[in-house]
C-alpha positions in Angstrom: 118.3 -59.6 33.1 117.0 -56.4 34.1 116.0 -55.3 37.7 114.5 -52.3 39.2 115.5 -51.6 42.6 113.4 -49.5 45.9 114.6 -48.6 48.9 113.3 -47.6 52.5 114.1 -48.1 56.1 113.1 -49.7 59.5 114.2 -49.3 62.7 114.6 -52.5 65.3 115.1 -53.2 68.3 117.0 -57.2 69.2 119.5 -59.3 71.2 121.5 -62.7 69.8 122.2 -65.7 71.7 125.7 -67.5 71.3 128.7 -66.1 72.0 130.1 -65.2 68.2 127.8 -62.0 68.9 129.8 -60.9 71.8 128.4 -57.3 73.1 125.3 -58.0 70.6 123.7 -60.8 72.7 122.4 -57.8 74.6 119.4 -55.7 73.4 120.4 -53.5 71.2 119.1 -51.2 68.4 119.9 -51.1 64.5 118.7 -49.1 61.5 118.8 -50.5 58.2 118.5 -49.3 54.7 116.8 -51.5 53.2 116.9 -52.1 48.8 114.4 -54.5 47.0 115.5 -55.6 43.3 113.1 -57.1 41.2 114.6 -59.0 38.8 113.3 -60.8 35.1 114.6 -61.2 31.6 112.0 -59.7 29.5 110.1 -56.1 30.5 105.9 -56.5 30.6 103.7 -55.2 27.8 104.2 -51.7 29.2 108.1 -52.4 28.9 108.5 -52.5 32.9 110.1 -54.5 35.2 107.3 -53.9 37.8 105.4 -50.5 38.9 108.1 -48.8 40.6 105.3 -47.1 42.4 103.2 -50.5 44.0 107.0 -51.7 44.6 107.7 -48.7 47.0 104.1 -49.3 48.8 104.6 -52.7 48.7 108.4 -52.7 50.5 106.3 -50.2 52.7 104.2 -52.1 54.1 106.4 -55.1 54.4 108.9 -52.9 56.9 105.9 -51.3 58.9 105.5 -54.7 60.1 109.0 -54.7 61.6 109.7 -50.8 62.1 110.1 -49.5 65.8 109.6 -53.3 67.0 111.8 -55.0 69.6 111.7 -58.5 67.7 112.7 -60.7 71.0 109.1 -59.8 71.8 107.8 -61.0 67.8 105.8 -64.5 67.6 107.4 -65.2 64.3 111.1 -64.4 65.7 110.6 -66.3 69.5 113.6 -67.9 69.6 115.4 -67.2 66.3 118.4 -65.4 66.2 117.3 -61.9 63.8 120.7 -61.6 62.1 120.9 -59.2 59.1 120.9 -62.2 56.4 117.8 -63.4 58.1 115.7 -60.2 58.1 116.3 -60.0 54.7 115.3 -63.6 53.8 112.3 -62.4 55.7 111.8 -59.5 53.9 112.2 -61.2 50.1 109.9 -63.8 51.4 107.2 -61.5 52.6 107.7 -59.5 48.9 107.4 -62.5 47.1 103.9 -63.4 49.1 102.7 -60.0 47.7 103.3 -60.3 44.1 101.7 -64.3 44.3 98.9 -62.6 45.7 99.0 -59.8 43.1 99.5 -56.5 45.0 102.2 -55.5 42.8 100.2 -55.8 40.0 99.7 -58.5 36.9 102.6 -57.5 35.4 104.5 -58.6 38.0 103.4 -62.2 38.1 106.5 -62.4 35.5 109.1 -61.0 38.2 111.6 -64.2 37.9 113.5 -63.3 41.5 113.8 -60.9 44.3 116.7 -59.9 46.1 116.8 -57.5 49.3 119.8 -55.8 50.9 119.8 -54.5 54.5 122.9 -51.9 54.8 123.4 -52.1 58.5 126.2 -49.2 57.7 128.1 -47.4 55.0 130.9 -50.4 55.4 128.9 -53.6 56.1 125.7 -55.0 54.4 123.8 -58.5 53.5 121.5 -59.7 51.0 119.4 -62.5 50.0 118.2 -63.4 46.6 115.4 -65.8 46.0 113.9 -67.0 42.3 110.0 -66.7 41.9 
């Protein structure tokens, strides 16, 4: 399999409810790195996994949508805990939209799974993976 991997950033702003968050269930802030992989078996015509550059623009866009945002005030989050492994489901999912819709290009149409990582630090991170 090979994958090609971009990275950027967004800063948040959320609280959790239950108390396995402890201190957390008040509003807090958090900065994540945040890595896309694009992942298939064979490389397109122009032996690429995808357009490294419409991946970075793409992953761009996708965190603009969530950067400097205080996500207890989000439609889409009202009433959902906004864990790590959660914002990254949301972020693969909202990827994955994108190349259906073919803003990373034709090639990528044969992208066979995406997974994103959110490094909340230099010790702790989560992922999700999801097939296309």
């Amino acid at each position: 399999m090979f994958s090609v991997t971009v990275r950027d950033h967004i800063m948040i702003a959320h609280s959790f409810r239950g108390e396995v968050f402890g201190p957390a269930q008040r509003l807090h802030g958090a900065t994540f790195l945040v890595d896309a992989t694009f992942r298939r078996e064979q490389l397109d015509d122009d032996n690429i996994v995808v357009d490294i550059g419409l991946a970075t623009q793409e992953l761009g866009a996708v965190v603009a949508e969530l950067n400097y945002r205080n996500l207890d005030n989000e439609p889409d989050f009202a009433g959902i805990n906004t864990s790590t492994e959660f914002l990254a489901k949301v972020i693969a999912d909202r990827l994955a939209e994108r190349i259906e819709k073919g803003a990373l290009g034709e090639g990528a149409r044969g992208i066979a799974a995406i997974g994103v990582t959110l490094h909340e630090s230099h010790v702790a991170w989560a992922s999700y993976e999801r097939a296309l």
